[in-house]
Structures are given as C-alpha cells and as structure tokens.
MIVEXTOR-186593 format. One record per residue (C-alpha): chain; x, y, z. Coordinates in steps of 0.02 Angstrom, whole numbers, plus 50000, padded with zeros to 5 digits. Example, Ala and Ser with C-alpha at 12.3 -4.5 7.8 and 13.67 -1.06 7.14 Angstrom:
// residues 2
ch_xx_yy_zz
A_50615_49775_50390
A_50684_49947_50357
This chain:
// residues 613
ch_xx_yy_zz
A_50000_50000_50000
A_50069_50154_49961
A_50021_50311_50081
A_50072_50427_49963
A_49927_50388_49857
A_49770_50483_49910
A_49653_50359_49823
A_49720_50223_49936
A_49684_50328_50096
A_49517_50254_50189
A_49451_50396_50284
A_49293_50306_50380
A_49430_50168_50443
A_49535_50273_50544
A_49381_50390_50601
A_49344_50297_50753
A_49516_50345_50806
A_49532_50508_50883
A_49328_50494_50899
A_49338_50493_51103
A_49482_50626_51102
A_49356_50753_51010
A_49211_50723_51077
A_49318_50753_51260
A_49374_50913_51184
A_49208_50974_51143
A_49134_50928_51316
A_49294_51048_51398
A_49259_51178_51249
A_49062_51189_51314
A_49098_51186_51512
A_49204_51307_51482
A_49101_51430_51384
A_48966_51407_51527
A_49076_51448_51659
A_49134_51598_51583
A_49063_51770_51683
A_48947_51854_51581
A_49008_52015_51486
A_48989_52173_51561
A_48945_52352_51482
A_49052_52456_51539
A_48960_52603_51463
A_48822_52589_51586
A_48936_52651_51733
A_48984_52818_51750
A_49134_52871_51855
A_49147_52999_52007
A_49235_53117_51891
A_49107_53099_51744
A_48952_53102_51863
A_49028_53291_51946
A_49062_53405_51798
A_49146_53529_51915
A_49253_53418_51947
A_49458_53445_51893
A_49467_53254_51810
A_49325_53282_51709
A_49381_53258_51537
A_49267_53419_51488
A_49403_53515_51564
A_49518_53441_51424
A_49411_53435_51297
A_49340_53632_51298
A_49521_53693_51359
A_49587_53854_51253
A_49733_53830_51171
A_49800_53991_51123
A_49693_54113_51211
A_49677_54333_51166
A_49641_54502_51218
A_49468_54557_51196
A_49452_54691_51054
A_49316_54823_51039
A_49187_54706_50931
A_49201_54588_51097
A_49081_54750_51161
A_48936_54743_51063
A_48802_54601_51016
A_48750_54462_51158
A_48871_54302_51170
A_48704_54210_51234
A_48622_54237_51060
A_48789_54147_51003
A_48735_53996_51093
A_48541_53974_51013
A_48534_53855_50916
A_48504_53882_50730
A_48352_53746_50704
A_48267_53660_50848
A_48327_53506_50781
A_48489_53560_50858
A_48431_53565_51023
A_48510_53465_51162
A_48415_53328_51269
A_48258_53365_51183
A_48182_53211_51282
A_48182_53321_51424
A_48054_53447_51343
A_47977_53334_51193
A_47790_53396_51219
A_47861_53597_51195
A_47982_53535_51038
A_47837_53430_50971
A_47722_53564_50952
A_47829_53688_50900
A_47910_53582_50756
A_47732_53533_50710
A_47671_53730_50689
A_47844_53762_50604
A_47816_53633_50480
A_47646_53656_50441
A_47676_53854_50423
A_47519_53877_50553
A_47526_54052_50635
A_47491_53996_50822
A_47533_54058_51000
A_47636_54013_51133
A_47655_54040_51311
A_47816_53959_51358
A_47831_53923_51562
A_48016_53861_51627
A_48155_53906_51732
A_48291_54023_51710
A_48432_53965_51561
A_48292_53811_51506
A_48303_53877_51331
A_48145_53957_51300
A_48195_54116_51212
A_48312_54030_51107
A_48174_53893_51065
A_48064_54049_51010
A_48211_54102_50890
A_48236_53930_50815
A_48039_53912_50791
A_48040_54099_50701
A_48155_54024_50580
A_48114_53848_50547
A_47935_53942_50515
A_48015_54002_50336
A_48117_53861_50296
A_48067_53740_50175
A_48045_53555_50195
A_48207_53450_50213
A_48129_53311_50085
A_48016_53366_49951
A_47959_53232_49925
A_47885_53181_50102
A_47688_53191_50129
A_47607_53336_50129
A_47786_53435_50053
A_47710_53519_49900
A_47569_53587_50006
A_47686_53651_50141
A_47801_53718_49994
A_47626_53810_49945
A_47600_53900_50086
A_47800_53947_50102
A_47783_54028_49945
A_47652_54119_50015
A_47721_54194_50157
A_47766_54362_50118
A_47968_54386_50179
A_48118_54482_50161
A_48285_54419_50114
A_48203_54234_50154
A_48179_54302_50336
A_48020_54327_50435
A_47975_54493_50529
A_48014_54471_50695
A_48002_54587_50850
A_48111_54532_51012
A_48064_54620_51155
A_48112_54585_51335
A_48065_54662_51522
A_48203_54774_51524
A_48162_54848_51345
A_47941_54848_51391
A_47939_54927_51573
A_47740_54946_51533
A_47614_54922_51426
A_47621_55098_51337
A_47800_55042_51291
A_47738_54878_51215
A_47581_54963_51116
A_47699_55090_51039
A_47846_54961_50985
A_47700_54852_50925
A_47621_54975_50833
A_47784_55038_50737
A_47842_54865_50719
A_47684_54813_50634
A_47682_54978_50515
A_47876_54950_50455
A_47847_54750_50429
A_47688_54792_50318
A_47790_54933_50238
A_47935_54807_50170
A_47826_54650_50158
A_47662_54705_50126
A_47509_54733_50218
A_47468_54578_50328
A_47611_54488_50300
A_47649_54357_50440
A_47753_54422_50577
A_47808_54368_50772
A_47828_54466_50903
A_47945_54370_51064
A_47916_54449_51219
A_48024_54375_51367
A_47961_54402_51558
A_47772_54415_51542
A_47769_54376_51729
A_47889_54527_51764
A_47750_54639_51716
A_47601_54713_51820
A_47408_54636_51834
A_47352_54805_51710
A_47516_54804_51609
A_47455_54602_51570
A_47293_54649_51542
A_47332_54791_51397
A_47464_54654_51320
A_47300_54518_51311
A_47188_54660_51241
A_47318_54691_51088
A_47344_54512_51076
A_47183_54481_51057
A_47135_54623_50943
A_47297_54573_50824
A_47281_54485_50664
A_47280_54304_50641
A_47442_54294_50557
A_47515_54371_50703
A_47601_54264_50800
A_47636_54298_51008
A_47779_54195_51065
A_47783_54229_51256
A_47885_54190_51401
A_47908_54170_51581
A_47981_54089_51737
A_47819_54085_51858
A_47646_54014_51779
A_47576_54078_51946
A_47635_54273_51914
A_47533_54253_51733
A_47342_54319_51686
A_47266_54148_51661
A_47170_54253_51495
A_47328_54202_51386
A_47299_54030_51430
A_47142_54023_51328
A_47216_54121_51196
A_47367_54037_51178
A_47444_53852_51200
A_47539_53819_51364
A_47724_53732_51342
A_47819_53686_51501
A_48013_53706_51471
A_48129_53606_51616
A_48297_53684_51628
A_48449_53590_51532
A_48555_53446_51623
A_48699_53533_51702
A_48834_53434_51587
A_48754_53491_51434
A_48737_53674_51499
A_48910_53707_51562
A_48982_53608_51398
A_48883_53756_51299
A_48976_53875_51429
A_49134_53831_51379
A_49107_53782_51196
A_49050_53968_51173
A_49235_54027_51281
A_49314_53901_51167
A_49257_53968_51002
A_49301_54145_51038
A_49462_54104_51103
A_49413_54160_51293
A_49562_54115_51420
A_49471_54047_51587
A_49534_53925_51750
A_49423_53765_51810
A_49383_53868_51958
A_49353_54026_51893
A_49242_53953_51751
A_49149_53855_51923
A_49122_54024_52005
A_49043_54102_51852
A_48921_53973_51814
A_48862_53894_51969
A_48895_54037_52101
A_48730_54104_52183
A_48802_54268_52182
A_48846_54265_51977
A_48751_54165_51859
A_48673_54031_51982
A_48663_53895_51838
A_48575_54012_51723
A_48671_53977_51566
A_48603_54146_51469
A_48656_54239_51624
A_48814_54146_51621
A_48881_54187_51445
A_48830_54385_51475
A_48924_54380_51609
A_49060_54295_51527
A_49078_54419_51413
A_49080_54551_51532
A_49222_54494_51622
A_49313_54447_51459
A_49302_54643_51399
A_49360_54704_51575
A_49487_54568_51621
A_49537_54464_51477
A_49543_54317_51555
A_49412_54208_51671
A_49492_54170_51824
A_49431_54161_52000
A_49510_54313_52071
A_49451_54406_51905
A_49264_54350_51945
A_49261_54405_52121
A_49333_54561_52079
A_49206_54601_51931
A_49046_54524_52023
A_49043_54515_52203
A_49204_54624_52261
A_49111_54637_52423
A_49197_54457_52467
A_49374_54552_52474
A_49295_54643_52648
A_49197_54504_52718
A_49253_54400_52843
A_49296_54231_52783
A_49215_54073_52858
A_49324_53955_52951
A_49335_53841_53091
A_49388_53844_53269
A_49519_53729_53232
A_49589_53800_53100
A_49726_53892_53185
A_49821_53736_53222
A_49892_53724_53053
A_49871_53607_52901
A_49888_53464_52940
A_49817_53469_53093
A_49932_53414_53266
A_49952_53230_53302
A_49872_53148_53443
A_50015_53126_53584
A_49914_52951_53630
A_49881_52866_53463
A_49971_52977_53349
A_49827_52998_53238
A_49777_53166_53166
A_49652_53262_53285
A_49517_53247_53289
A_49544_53070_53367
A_49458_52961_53497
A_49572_53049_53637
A_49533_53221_53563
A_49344_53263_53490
A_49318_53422_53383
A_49269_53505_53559
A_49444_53497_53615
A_49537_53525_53445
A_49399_53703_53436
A_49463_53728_53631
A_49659_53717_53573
A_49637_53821_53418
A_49563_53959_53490
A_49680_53970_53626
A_49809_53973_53495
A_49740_54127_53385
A_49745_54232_53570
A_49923_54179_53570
A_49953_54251_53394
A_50041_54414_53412
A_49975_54592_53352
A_50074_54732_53298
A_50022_54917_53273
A_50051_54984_53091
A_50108_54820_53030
A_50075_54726_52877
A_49963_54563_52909
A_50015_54394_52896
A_49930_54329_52711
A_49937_54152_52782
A_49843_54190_52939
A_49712_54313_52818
A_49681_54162_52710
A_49674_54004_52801
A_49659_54065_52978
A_49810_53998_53050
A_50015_54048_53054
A_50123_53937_52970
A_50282_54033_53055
A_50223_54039_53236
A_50160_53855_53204
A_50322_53794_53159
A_50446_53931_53242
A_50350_54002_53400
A_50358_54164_53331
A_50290_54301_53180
A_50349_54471_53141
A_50176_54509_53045
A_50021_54558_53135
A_49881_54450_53164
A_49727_54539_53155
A_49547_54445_53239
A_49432_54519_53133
A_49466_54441_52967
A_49378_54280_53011
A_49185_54227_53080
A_49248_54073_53176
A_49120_53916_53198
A_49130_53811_53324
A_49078_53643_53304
A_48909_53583_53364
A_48901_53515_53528
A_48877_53326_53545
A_48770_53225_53681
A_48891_53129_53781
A_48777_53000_53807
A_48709_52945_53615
A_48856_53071_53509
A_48703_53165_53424
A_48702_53344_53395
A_48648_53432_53570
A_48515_53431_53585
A_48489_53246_53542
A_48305_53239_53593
A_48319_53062_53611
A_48385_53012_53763
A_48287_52969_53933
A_48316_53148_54009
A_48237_53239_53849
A_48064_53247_53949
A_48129_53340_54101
A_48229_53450_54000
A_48074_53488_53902
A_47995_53528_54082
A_48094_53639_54144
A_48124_53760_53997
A_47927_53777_53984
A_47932_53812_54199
A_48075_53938_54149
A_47955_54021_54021
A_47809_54018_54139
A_47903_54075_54274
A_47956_54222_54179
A_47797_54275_54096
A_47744_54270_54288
A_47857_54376_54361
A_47844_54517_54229
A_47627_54517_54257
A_47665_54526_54438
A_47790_54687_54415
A_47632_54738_54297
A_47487_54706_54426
A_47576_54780_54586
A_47442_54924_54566
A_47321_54804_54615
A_47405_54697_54751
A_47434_54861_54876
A_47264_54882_54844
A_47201_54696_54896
A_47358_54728_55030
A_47275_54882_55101
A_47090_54820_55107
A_47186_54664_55201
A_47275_54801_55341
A_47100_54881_55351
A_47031_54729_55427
A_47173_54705_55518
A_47141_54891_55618
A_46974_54820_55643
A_47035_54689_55768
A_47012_54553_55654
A_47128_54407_55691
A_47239_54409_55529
A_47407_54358_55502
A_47513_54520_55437
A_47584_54529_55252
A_47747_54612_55248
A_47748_54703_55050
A_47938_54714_55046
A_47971_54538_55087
A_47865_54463_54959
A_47943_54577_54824
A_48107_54481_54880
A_48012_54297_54853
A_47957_54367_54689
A_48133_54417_54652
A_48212_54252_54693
A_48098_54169_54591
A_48161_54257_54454
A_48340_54220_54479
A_48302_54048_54489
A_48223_54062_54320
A_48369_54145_54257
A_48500_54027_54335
A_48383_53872_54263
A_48395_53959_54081
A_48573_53960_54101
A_48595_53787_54145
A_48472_53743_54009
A_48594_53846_53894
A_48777_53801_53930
A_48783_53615_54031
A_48787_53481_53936
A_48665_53366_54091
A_48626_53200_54045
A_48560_53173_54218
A_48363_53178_54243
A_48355_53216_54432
A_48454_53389_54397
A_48314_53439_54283
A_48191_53397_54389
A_48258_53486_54542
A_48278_53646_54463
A_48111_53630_54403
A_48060_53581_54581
A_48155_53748_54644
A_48053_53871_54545
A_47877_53784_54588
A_47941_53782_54789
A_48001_53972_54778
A_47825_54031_54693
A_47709_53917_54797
A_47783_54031_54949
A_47734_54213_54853
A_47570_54125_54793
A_47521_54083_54970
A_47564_54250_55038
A_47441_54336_54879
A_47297_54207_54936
A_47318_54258_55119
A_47269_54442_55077
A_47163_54413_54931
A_46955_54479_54974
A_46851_54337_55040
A_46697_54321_54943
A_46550_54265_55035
A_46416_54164_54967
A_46282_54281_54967
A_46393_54389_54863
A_46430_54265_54740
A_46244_54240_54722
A_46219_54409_54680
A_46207_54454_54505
A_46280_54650_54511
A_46478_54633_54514
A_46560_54656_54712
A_46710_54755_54732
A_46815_54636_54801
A_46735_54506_54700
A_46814_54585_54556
A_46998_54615_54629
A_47010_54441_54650
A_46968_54381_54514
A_47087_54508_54424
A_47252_54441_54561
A_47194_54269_54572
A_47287_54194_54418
A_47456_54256_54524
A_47443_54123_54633
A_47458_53995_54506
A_47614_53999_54396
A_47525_53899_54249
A_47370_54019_54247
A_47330_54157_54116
A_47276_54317_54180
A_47075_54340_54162
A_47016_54407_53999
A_46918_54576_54003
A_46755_54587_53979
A_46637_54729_53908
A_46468_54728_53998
A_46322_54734_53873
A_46228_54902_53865
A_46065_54925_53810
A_46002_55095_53699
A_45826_55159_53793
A_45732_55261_53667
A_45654_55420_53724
A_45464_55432_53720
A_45454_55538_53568
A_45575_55424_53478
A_45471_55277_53531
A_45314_55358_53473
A_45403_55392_53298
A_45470_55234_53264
A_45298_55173_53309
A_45183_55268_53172
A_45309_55231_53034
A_45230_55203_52880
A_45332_55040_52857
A_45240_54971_52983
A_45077_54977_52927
A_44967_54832_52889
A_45090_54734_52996
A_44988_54650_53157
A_44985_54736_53308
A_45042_54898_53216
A_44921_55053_53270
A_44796_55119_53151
A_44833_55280_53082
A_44736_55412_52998
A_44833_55557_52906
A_44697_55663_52865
C-alpha cells in the first residue's frame, strides 16, 4: 500500500480513532464557555469624575480647554454672546427628551407654516427664548425632503408667506426693553407699520416677548387686549419663569408649553464651547464660580455667557480672582468662614496618645475648637504692621506654628469662627439629641423657665392692684380682726428670687451639657417651691367672697379684685380676659312714638291704626 497515494487513503477506517479525544474536547470547549462570567457594559457606569462636571478630572476640562487664548478687542463690546449659543434649528437642540411635548408642538406649527401662540413656562437658562428664535426660523424654511407627505402643500404655503431676504418679521422684546404696557403698544404699533411697509400689508410676523410675569396685573391685561385684537397671522411667542405670576386670559388664547431647565453637563459644555470658540482664556475654578455661584450666574446659562463676556472685555481672562473682583468684590471685605480649629495648622497636630491626626478618639472636635482658639489669642498683634497673608487666608500661622514666633500682625477680625456643634455625651448626636431618657425633664423645665418668667413680669405689671388687695387686708386688720400680717417688701424679695432661679435654670438649660434627669427635675422643683411661697402669701390677703355675694348678680368690689390677682397664685394660669358689659340703647318717648307710626309698619299686626287726614 502506498500512503502517498490519496486514492488508497480510507478515511471512515481510521475515524473511530481520535473519535473519544474530540468528543472530550468538545465537552471541555462547552463547560468552559458556561463557566465563563457574563460580559459586562462598561458604558452603563459612570465614574465619580464623569458624574461631577465641576470636577478637575472631568475630561470636559480637556476637551473645551483654550489653546492659544487673546485680548478682547472692541467688537468683543457689542452684540450678546448668549444669542451665540441658540441654536440655529430646533433640531439642534440638546436633550430634547427632556422637553419633547414643547419641541413637538413647535416643530409641528413650524412645519405646517400655522401662525399659532405660545406661552412658554420654565426656569431660568431652560432655553425658551432661544426655542422661540429657532421656531421663528424653521417657520420660513422649507421642507428638508420634498418629497415627504404633505411637502408640495407646505412648499405652497412657504411661497406664500410674504418675507424679506428669506427672513420673517420678527420683533424681540424683553422686560428690560417693555417697562409697561404703553411701551409695548407703541413698539408694536411701529413694528407692525415698518413690517407691512417692506413685506406688505398683513404679512405674517412674530413678536417674542420675554418676562410676561415681570410685568404688572394692568400692564398684562393691555398686552391680552392687543393680543387679542391682532391679526391672525400674528404670532405671540411669550415667556416666563412663574405660571403663577401670569393672567390665566393668555391661557385660553394661547397654547401652554412647560420648558425644564437643561442637564447641568450639557449646559456648562455650551459654557465653555462658546469661551472656546472665541478664544476666551478661563481657569476650572474661575469658570465654576461664574456658572454655578449664587452670587453670579446661579446655573442660568444665558446669564452665564453675558456675564462671561463682561468679564472677558474688563479682564481678559476668566479666572477666580478676576470673577470676584468684577461680580461680588464685596467678598474682598467680608470676613471669611472658618473653623475653630483651624489655627492649628494644616495638617492638623498629632494625637500625643495614638498619633493619629486630631480629631481622634482621645481628642473630639470640642477639644481641637478649645486648642485652636487658645492658639489665635496667642498670635501676636502689631500696630502699623503689615498682616500675615497666611493667617488672612486660612486662619492659621504657618511661622508661629512651626517657629514660635511672627513678625507680621495678626489681626481677629478677618475671620467669623464656627465652632463645632456640641455633641450629647451620652448617644454622640448633635445637642440637643432629643432622644435620650432625660429629653422629657429638660422639656419641663424650659417651659417652667418660660412660665416662670411670663409670671414675674405680670406681677411687676399688677403691683397696682396687690397694695390695693394689701391695704383692704390692713383695714381689717385695724378692725381687730385676727389676721396674720403681710409684709409688702418681703414678698417683692420671694418674687425676686423666683426670678433668679428662672434665670439661673435658663442658664443651665443653655451652657451644661446634663445627661442626668434628677438635675432637671430639681431645678424645676426649685422654681415651683420658691413661687408656691409668694402664691400663698397673695391668697392670704386676697378679698374673701361670701356666698351671698357670689349669688348676687351686680359685680362686688372685692369680688372683682380677686378675680383680676387670682391667676398670680398659680404659675401655669393666664391672667383673666376683660370683659365689656352689654349696654342696652333706651329710646326716648318721642322716639318711641316715631318709630311706632312709621309708615313701614303699617298693615303689619299689632301695628296702630293711623289716619293722616
């Protein structure tokens, strides 16, 4: 046999061969595909840095950065950079998920070419001005496809449309440029007379007015009446931020669209893709500040890129120092914010037990506040001298830290210091905890402190009244009646301790941290013990009222002073509320006799019979 010859080669008799060795193979080949983790998408997760935009290793930072930055030049000056950011169709428009209903309608009226209007309702830098421009011109474009359904009657009605240099008339007007409605009327009025004049008479026009809400109830009301009165191929594109703040009459007349504001990524990346294209130099943290700072743009992106280019023309470059300077230079005087602790230096001291940086479990934030304040007294001052710009800016001395010593000066005044919140030694909540066992008593006695004071200042208020009661009592007593005598003086005193003990309970209430229940309780018990003794003394003098005086109806002297003084010998009691007594009007005779023969009264029954002849 030769094996060279392939005709002479049996394939099916050696098969059964290497039959067990591949079918083994397979079997590992299969296990090991099912034991293999399933693939993960790693596009689903987003990191720290891609989830914080602000952030300093978010690749935006990269990505927008300005190469070769320049000085502003005189055309920087005129025109708004926020018009730079609108869109040019509202195809364009970022996240449009966010806002679908708004773009749905106003891409549907832009393609049909129907004149409609629209009162657009959305935060501050949502887009809704710019949406308004976009809609203006997609209004005279023509279709995209001609040869979609319904193109050649859309393309009818384009040729229509009466425009000039293949734009629309439009008239953009905003709060600052209509202060009333006598501003609106006469921009209106010229606006509508020029368009006519270079399109022809009822050509279709817009008119944008931004910050209907800004305006006045009667201002809104003579906008609706010219809205109303306006020709149908006028079309009102109106704005604001509050629904609430806007005539609910525009409602009916035209079709509320809610706007939500842009996601923050996509906002700041048209921030800095508007400083990228005209070649403004900025810093991370000075771009930060612009944007997002309460007292700049406060994520308002329009806001944001006017701003922009106001600090561009005065400073030429964005940075953080430039900002403050331009925006809120009131920051250079203020004190700045920092903690107790801050005078100990960065990093902060060691802990001489477990050599861990304080705060530790040998030293809480109580004790690190207690060691850095008693470090910035240590701090020297100088007259006349130049102050240390470490100590200005981070609160503590890097020099007297390290050396024991500073030529500068060291003035207190440049910082608000905050001292760390107190903690409740027994559950380490912020004082006070309210949920510990003692919580009720120290509940108790703050609302005996508060009684005890509102009593002491109506007993100052009603000491008219108790020499009065006082006297009456000594009266009796010259009688021969067999009284015990009130000394005036010394009860002032047990009215004045009372007080104090008020006063020292507020203090305790104030500055000890107690966990302990019973030392509530017994200043509580204090105050009630020192006003039962002034409350006895007022009942001791207070008018006796007899029974057959109570019965009477008319109102007894001494009945009435003690009800007036009897709420002072309770501390929990309200003083009595005064009354008016009820007076009646007697008519005179003649006035009876008139009101008697009135002529309304005839015919009524029991009414007199009169004759007027």
């Amino acid at each position: 046999m030769d094996w060279n010859d392939e005709d002479d080669f049996d394939e099916e008799e050696y098969a059964d061969l290497y039959a067990d060795e591949d079918e083994a193979a397979e079997l590992d080949l299969q296990q090991d595909i099912e034991s293999e983790p399933e693939s993960v998408d790693l596009s689903r997760f987003e990191s720290s840095a891609e989830k914080n935009v602000f952030s300093r290793r978010n690749r935006i930072w990269v990505r927008r950065a300005v190469s070769k930055p320049r000085r502003h030049r005189k055309s920087d000056e005129k025109g708004d950079w926020s018009e730079a950011a609108f869109p040019d169709s509202l195809e364009l428009f970022r996240d449009q998920e966010r806002n679908s209903e708004a773009f749905e309608a106003l891409r549907s009226s832009a393609r049909d070419k129907e004149v409609r209007n629209f009162l657009i309702c959305g935060p501050r830098g949502s887009g809704k001005t710019a949406a308004c421009c976009a809609y203006v011109r997609d209004f005279a474009r023509p279709d995209a496809d001609p040869k979609a359904e319904g193109a050649r009657r859309r393309a009818k009605k384009l040729a229509k449309l009466k425009m000039k240099d293949g734009k629309l008339p439009c008239l953009r007007l905003t709060q600052d440029d209509v202060r009333n409605a006598a501003e609106f009327e006469a921009a209106f009025a010229k606006f509508v007379r020029v368009s006519d004049k270079d399109c022809g008479d009822k050509c279709t026009k817009f008119v944008i007015l931004d910050g209907l809400d800004q305006l006045l109830g009667k201002e809104q009301q003579l906008i609706y009446k010219i809205l109303k009165e306006s020709h149908k191929k006028v079309g009102f594109l109106l704005t604001g931020s509050s629904e609430r703040r806007i005539l609910d009459k525009f409602k009916k007349k035209c079709e509320l669209l809610h706007m939500k504001a842009l996601d923050p990524r996509d906002a700041l990346d048209v921030f800095l893709g508007v400083a990228q294209d005209k070649k403004v130099g900025f810093d991370r943290p000075g771009a930060c500040m612009l944007y997002r700072d309460k007292r700049c743009a406060d994520m308002s992106l329009g806001l944001a890129l006017r701003m922009l280019q106001q600090c561009f023309v005065k400073w030429d470059f964005v940075s953080e120092m430039n900002v403050t300077k331009e925006f809120c230079p009131e920051s250079f005087i203020a004190p700045k914010t920092i903690q107790a602790g801050s005078a100990m230096g960065v990093p902060s001291p060691r802990c001489p037990i477990c050599t861990l940086p304080m705060p530790c479990a040998h030293c809480d934030e109580q004790e690190l506040a207690a060691q850095g304040l008693e470090r910035r007294e240590e701090l020297p001052r100088y007259e006349n001298a130049l102050a240390c710009p470490c100590f200005v800016k981070f609160g503590y001395c890097r020099v007297f830290n390290e050396f024991g010593h500073c030529s500068l000066d060291h003035p207190r005044d440049r910082h608000d210091v905050i001292k760390p919140p107190l903690k409740c030694p027994q559950c380490t909540m912020v004082w006070p905890c309210r949920h510990c066992n003692f919580t009720r008593a120290r509940d108790e006695l703050l609302e005996t402190v508060k009684r005890a004071q509102k009593w002491f200042s109506r007993y100052n208020k009603d000491k008219i009244l108790l020499r009065r009661a006082a006297d009456r009592y000594k009266e009796k007593l010259d009688e021969g009646a067999e009284l015990e005598e009130i000394d005036f003086e010394v009860m002032d005193e047990d009215a004045d301790a009372v007080s104090e003990a008020a006063q020292e309970a507020q203090e305790f209430y104030d500055t000890e941290l107690c966990v302990v229940e019973e030392e509530y309780r017994a200043f509580t018990d204090c105050i009630y013990s020192l006003h039962r003794v002034v409350g006895d003394k007022i009942q001791s003098f207070l008018p006796v009222i007899s029974r057959e005086q109570a019965a009477k109806k008319t109102i007894h002297s001494d009945a009435m002073l003690r009800m007036q003084l009897e709420y002072l010998c309770y501390i929990d009691q309200d003083p009595p509320k005064p009354t008016t007594p009820k007076t009646t009007i007697r008519l005179s005779r003649t006035a009876r006799a008139i009101r008697s023969f009135s002529p309304s009264r005839q015919g009524t029954p029991g009414a007199p019979a009169v004759s007027w002849d």
